[in-house]
C-alpha positions as CSV (number, residue, x, y, z in Angstrom):
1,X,-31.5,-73.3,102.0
2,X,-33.4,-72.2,105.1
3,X,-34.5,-69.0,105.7
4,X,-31.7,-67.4,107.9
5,X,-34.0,-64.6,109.1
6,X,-35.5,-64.4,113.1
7,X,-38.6,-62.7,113.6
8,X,-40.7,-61.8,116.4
9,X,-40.7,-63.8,119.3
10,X,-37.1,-63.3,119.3
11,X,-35.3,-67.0,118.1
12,X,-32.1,-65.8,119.2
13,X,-31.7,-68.6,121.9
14,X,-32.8,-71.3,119.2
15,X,-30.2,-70.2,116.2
16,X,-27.5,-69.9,119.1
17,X,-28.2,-73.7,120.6
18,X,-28.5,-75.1,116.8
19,X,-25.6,-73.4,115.9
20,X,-23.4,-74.6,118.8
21,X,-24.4,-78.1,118.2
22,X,-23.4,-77.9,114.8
23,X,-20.0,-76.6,115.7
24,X,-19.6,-79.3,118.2
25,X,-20.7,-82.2,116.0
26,X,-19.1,-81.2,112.8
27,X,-15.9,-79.9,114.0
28,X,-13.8,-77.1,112.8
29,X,-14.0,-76.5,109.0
30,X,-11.0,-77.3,107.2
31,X,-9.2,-74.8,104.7
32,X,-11.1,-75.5,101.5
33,X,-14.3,-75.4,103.9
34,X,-13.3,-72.2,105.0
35,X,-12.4,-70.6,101.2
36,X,-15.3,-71.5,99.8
37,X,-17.7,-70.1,102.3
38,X,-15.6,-66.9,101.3
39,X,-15.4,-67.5,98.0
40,X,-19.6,-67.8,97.8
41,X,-19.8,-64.6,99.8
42,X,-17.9,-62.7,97.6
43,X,-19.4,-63.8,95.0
44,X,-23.0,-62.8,96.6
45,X,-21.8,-59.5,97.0
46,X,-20.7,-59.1,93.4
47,X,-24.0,-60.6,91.9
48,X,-26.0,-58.3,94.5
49,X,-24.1,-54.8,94.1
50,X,-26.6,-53.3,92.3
51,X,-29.3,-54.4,94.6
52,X,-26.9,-52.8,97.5
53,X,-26.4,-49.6,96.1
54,X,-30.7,-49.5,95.2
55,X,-31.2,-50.1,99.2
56,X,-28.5,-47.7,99.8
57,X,-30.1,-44.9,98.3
58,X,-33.2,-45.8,99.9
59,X,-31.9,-46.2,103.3
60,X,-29.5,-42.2,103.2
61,X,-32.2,-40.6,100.7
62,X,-29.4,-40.3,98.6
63,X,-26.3,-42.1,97.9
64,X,-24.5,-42.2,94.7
65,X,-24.2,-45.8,92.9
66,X,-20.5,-45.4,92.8
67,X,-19.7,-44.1,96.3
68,X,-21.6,-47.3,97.6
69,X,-19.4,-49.4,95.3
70,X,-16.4,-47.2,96.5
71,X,-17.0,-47.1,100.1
72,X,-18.8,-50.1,101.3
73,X,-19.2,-53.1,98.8
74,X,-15.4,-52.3,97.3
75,X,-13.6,-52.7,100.8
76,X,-15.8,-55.7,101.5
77,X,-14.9,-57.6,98.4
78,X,-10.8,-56.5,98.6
79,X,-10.6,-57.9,102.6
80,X,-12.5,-61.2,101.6
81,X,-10.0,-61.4,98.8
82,X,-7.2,-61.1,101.3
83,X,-8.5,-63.2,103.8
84,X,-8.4,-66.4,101.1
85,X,-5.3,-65.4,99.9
86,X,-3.6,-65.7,103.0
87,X,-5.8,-68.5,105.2
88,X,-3.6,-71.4,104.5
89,X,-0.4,-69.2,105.9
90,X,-3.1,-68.0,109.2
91,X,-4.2,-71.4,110.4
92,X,-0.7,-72.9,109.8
93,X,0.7,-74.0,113.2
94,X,3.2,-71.4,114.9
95,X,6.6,-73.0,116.4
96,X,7.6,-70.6,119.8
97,X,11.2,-71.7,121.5
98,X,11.4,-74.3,124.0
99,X,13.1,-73.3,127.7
100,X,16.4,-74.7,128.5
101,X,15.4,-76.9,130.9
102,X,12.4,-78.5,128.8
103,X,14.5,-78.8,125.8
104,X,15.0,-81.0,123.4
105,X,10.5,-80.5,123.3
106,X,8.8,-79.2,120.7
107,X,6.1,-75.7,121.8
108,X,3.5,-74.8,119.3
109,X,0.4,-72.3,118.8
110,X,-2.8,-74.0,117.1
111,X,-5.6,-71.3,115.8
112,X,-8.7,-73.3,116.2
113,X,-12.5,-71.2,115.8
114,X,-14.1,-70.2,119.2
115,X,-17.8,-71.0,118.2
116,X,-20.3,-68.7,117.2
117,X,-19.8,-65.2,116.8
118,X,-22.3,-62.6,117.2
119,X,-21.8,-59.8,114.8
120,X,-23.8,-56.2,116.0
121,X,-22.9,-53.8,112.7
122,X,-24.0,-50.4,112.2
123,X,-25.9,-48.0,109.7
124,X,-23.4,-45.9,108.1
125,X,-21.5,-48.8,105.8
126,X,-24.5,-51.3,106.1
127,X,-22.7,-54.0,104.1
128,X,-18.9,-53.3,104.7
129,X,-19.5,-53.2,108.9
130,X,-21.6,-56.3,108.1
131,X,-20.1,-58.4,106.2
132,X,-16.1,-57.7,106.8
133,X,-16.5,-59.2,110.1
134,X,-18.9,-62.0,109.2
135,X,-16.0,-62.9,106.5
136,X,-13.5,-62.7,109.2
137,X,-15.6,-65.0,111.8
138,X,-15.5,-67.4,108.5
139,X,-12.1,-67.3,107.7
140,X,-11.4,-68.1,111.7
141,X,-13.8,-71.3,110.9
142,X,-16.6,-70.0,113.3
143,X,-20.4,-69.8,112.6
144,X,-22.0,-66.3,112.5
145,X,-25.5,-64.5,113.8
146,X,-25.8,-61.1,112.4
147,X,-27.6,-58.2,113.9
148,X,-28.0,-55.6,111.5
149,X,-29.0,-51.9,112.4
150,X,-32.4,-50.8,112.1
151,X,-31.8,-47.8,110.9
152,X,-30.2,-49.3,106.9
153,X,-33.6,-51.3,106.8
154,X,-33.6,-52.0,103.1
155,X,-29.7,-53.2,103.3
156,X,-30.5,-55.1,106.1
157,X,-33.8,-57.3,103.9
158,X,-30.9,-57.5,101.1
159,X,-28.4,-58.8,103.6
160,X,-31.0,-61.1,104.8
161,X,-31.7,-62.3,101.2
162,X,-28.3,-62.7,100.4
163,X,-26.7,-64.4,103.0
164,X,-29.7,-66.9,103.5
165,X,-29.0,-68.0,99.7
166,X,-25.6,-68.5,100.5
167,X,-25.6,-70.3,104.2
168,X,-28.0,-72.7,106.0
169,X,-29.2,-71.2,109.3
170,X,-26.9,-73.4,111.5
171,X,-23.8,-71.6,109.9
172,X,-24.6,-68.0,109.1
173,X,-28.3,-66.4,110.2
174,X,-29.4,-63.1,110.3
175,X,-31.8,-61.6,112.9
176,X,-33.7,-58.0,112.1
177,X,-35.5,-55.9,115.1
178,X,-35.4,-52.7,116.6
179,X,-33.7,-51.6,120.4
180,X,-35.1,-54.3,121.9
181,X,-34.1,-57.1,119.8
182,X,-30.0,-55.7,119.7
183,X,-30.4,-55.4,123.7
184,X,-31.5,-59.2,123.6
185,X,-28.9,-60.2,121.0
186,X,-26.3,-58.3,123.0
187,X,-27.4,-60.3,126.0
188,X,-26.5,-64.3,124.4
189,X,-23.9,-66.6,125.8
190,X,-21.9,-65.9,122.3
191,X,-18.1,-67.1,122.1
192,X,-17.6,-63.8,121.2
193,X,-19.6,-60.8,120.3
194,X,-18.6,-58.2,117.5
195,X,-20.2,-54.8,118.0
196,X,-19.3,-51.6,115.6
197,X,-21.5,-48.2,116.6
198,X,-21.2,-45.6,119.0
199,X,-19.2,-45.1,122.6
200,X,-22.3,-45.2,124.4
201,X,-24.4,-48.2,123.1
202,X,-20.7,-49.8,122.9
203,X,-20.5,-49.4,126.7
204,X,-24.6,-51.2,127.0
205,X,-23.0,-53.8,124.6
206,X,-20.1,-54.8,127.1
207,X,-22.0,-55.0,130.1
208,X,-24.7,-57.5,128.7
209,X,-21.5,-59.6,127.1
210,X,-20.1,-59.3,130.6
211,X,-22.7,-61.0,132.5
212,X,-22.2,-64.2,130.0
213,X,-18.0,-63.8,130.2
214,X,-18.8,-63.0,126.5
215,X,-15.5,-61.5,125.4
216,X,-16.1,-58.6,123.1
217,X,-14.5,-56.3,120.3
218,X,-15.9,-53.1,120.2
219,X,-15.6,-50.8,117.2
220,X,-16.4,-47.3,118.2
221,X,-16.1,-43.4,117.2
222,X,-14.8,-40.6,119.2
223,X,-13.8,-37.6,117.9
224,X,-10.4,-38.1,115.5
225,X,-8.2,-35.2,114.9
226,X,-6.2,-33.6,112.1
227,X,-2.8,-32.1,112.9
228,X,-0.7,-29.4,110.7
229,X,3.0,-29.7,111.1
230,X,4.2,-26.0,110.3
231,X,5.0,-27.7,106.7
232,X,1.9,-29.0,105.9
233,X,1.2,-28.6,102.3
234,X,-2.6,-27.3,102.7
235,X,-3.7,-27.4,99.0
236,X,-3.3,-31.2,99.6
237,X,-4.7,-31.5,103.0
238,X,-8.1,-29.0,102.1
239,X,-8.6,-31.8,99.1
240,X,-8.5,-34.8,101.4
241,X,-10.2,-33.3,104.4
242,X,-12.8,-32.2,101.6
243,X,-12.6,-35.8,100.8
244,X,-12.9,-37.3,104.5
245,X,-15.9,-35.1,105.5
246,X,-18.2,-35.2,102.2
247,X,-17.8,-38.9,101.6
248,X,-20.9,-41.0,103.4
249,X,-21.7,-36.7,104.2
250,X,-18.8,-37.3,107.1
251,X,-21.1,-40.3,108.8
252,X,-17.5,-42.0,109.6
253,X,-16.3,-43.4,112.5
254,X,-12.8,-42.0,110.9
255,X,-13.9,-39.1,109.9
256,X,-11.9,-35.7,110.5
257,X,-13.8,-34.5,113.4
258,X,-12.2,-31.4,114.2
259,X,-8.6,-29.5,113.1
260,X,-5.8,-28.0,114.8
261,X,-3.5,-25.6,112.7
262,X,-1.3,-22.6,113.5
263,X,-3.1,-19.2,113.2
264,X,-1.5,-18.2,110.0
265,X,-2.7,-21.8,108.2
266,X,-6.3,-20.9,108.9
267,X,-7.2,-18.7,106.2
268,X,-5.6,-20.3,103.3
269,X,-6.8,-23.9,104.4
270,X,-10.4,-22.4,104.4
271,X,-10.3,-20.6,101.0
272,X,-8.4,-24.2,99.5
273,X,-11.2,-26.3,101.3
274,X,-14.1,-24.5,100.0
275,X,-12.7,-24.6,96.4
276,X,-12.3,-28.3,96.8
277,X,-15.8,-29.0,98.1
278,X,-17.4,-26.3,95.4
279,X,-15.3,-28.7,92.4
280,X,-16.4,-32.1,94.0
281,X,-20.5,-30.7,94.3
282,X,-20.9,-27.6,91.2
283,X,-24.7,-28.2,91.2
284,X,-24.6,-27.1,95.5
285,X,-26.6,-28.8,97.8
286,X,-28.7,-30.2,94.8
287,X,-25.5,-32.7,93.6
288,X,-26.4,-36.1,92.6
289,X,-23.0,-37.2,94.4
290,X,-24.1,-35.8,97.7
291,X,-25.1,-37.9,100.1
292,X,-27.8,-37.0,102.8
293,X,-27.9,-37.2,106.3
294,X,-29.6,-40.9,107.1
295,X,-32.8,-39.5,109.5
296,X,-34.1,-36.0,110.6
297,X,-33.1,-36.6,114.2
298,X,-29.2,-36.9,113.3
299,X,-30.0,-33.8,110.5
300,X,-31.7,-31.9,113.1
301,X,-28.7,-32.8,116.0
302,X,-26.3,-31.3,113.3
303,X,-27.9,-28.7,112.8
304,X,-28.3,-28.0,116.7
305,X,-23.9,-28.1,116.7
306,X,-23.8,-25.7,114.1
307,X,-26.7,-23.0,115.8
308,X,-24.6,-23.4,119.3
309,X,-21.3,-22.8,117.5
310,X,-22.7,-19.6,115.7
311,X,-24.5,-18.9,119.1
312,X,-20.7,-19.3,120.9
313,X,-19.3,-16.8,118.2
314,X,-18.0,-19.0,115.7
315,X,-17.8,-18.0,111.6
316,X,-19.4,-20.6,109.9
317,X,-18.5,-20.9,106.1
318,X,-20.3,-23.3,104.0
319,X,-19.3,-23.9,100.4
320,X,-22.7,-25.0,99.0
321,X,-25.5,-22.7,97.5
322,X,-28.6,-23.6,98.3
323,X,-31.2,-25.3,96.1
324,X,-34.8,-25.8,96.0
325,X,-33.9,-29.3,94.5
326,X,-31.8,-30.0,97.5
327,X,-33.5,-33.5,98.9
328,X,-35.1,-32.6,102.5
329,X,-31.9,-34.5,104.2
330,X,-29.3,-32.6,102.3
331,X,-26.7,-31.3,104.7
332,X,-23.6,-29.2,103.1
333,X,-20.0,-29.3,104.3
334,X,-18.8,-26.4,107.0
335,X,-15.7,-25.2,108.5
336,X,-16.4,-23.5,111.9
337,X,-13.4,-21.1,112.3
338,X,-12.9,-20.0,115.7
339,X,-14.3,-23.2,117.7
340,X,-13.7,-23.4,121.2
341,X,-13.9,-26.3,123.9
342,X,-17.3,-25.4,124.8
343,X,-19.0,-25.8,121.8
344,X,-20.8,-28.6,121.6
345,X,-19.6,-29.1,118.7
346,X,-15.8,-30.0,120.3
347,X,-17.6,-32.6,123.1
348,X,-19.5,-34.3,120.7
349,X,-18.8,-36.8,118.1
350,X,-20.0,-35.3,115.2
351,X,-20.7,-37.7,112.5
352,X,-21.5,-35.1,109.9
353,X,-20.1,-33.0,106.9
354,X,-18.8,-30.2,109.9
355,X,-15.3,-29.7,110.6
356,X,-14.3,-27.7,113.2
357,X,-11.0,-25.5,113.1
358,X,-8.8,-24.7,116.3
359,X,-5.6,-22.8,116.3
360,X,-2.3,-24.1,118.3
361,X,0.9,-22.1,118.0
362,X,3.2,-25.6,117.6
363,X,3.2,-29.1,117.5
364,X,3.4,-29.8,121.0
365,X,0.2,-27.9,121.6
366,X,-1.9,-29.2,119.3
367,X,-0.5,-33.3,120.6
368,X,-1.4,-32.2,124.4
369,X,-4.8,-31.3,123.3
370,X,-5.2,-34.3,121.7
371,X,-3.9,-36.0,125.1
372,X,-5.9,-34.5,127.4
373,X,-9.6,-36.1,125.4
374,X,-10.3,-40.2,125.1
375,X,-7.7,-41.3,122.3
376,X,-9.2,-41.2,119.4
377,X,-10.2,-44.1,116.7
378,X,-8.3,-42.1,113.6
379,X,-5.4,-39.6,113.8
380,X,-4.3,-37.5,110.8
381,X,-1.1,-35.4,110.6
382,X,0.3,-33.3,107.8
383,X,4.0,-32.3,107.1
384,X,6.6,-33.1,105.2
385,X,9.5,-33.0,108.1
386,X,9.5,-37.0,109.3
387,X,10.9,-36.4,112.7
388,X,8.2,-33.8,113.3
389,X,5.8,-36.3,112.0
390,X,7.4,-39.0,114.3
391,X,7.2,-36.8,117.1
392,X,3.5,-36.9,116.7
393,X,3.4,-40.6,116.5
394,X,5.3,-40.9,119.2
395,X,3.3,-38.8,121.9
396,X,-0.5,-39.2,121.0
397,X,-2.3,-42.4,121.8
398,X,-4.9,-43.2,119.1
399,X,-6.3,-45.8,116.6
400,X,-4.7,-45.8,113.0
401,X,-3.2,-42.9,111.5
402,X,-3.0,-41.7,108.0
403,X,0.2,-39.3,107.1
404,X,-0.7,-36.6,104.7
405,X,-4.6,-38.3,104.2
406,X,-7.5,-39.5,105.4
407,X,-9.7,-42.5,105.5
408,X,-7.2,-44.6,103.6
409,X,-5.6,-46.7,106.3
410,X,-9.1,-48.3,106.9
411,X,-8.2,-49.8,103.2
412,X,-4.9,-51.4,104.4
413,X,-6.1,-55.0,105.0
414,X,-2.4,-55.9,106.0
415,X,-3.2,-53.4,108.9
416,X,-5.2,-54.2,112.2
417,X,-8.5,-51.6,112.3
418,X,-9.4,-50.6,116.0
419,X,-9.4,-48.0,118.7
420,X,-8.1,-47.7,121.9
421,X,-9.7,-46.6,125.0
422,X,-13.1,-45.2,124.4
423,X,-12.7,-45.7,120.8
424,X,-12.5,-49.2,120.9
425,X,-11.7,-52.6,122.4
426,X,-9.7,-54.9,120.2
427,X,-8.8,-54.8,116.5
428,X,-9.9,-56.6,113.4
429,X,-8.8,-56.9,109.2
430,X,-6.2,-59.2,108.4
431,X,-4.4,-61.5,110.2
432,X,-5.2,-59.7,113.6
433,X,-9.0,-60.1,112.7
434,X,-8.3,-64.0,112.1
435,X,-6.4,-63.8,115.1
436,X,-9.5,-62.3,117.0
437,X,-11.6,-64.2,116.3
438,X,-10.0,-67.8,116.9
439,X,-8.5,-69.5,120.2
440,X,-4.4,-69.5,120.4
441,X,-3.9,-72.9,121.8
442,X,-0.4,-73.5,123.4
443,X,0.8,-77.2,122.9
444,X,3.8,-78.4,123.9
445,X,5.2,-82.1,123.1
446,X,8.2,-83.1,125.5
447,X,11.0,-85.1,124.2
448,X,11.9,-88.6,125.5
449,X,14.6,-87.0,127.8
450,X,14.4,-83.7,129.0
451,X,16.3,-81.6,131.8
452,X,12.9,-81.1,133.8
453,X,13.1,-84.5,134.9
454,X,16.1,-84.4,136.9
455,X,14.6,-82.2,139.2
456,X,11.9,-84.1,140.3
457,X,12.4,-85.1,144.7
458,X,14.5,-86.1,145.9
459,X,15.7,-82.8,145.7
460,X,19.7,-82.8,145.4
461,X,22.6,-80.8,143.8
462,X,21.3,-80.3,140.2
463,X,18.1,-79.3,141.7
464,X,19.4,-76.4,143.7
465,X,21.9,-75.7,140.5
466,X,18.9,-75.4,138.0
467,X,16.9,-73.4,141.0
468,X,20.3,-70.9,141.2
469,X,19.6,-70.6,137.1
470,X,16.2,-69.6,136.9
471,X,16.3,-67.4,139.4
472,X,19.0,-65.0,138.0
């Protein structure tokens, strides 16, 4: 098949046009079309994990086999799974009621594919921010040009590799490059353009898209919170905050960014967290499972929130020894006890193995700080008492929320996946990500005879009745 790769000059006005006319000419893709493109990407993925999880390691520095297989390929393969399983139910035609007065007609919702997608994924889960979305603009029978980041080179040449064995250029191409190459791809008359990364290049993203119409989803960060009810069970919560911060060495959009408990939860939280994170990594900062910080700009920006914390007065514990076998990007887990607002640490999303802990005396507290910052793309609460967990629910504004753990809604494909606010513009997985990614169209068939056509002028006494009616 041809080579779905774009090199300098930029060819993204050429894939785009040949794309578009292939759409046009050949029409949608029926459902077998559609399940077997999934069905060959899935089975690229399978045949190619190992070559993933080699790139991996080369892209972070370091990055177990099995936590790419956990994190990134796993996921990938489930929602793809999901997606065929359920197509033939997602494109089948809707029925909505018909209005009185139109009635006996028939009101239906076709799901047709918009075009071509543009898909702009980012560096921290190089194949499942890739491909999950490419799968979904698939499944909604579109055609696909991927941008992948810069910064996951080596996944990005495999994902080039891959996904030119599997597709000719016209349905699925990938195009590599640097800043100026994602501004340029960000900039094409797509039918819609898919963007995961941060708040601020999100914002860049939606302004180019704008000048085309270009609707847009945008998958972005912010800075998602973890809540203790005064029944939390912290044994359970230090071993999946552990869990939410170390995994990918915190570089999650969902991961717990900071945590707001009552005073007297601090202490054991702290001593149960560091005994989790000393069990998960025995050999310290030199673990094998570790994974490292992906370049020494974002180690060195850690490091920079952790020095202004320490410089504000904050106690920073960190679990891991030290070790001359460390790799140069290692970066262990901390808790900073006694964070404030003005840390630096509490404006910025952090994107790292650093968890910040402030104290609220209740509930309401804690959900009013919460309020009064952009609504967040994760939420995490911990209790056993249901209405106080409902209460919570109820009074924050924020993306998905896992009850008593983290990260694991993200693996709900029955679930939509997005923020709100700052954190995000639409949502994808599932049937909301088919939904997304394809045109509703409303079709309505009258019958023979219908009530409307009485109350064409002359305008008389049924007229003015059926006026009287709708109007109420």
């Amino acid at each position: 098949m041809p080579d779905g790769t774009a090199s300098h000059p930029f060819a993204g006005e050429d894939i785009l046009a040949t794309q578009r006319t292939a759409f046009l000419t050949e029409g949608p893709p029926d459902l077998e079309a559609r399940r077997a493109a999934l069905k060959r990407l899935k089975r690229a993925i399978r045949r190619n994990s190992k070559r993933f999880q080699e790139a991996a390691r080369a892209d972070f520095g370091n990055r177990a086999a099995e936590e790419t297989a956990i994190i990134d390929l796993g996921p990938t393969v489930q929602a793809i799974s999901h997606m065929r399983a359920n197509l033939r139910r997602w494109m089948a035609a809707r029925y909505r009621p018909t209005p009185l007065l139109l009635k006996p007609g028939r009101a239906r919702l076709h799901y047709q594919p918009l075009g071509v997608v543009g898909i702009m994924s980012a560096w921290n889960y190089p194949v499942a921010l890739a491909l999950t979305p490419l799968a979904t603009a698939l499944a909604a029978g579109n055609r696909a040009m991927l941008k992948p980041s810069e910064l996951a080179p080596a996944t990005a040449d495999v994902l080039t590799a891959l996904l030119s064995d599997c597709f000719a250029q016209e349905e699925v191409a990938v195009i590599q490059g640097g800043p100026d190459v994602a501004a340029a791809f960000s900039a094409l008359p797509f039918d819609h353009l898919f963007f995961t990364g941060s708040t601020a290049t999100g914002r860049r993203v939606a302004q180019a898209a704008a000048a085309n119409l270009t609707p847009v989803t945008l998958e972005l960060g912010g800075k998602s919170p973890v809540i203790f009810n005064e029944d939390a069970d912290l044994e359970r919560a230090a071993g999946d905050i552990a869990f939410g911060k170390t995994v990918n060495a915190g570089q999650t959009c969902i991961a717990p960014d900071y945590l707001l408990a009552r005073p007297d939860q601090v202490a054991p939280f702290a001593d149960a967290f560091t005994a989790a994170i000393r069990k998960s990594f025995p050999r310290g900062l030199a673990d094998p499972a570790l994974t490292t910080i992906i370049t020494e700009t974002h180690l060195a920006r850690l490091r920079g929130l952790l020095d202004d914390a320490r410089a504000r007065g904050a106690e920073i514990i960190e679990p891991l020894a030290a070790s001359d076998a460390a790799h140069p990007h290692a970066l262990g887990p901390a808790l900073i006890l006694g964070a404030t607002p003005e840390m630096a640490i509490l404006r910025e999303e952090i994107f790292g193995p650093l968890l910040p802990v402030l104290t609220c005396e209740s509930r309401e507290k804690a959900a009013a700080f919460v309020n009064a910052r952009p609504h967040p793309l994760a939420l995490y609460i911990y209790g056993k008492e249901r209405a106080d967990i409902d209460a919570l629910l109820t009074c924050t504004i924020s993306g998905n929320v896992t009850v008593n753990g983290t990260l694991l809604h993200y693996a709900v494909d029955t679930l939509p996946f997005g923020g709100v606010g700052e954190s995000g513009i639409g949502a994808y997985h599932g049937v909301e990500g088919f939904r997304r990614l394809s045109h509703a169209k409303g079709v309505f068939q009258p019958g023979r005879r219908h009530g409307a056509r009485l109350l064409r002028p002359p305008y008389g006494k049924l007229a003015r009745m059926a006026a009287r009616i709708m109007l109420r």
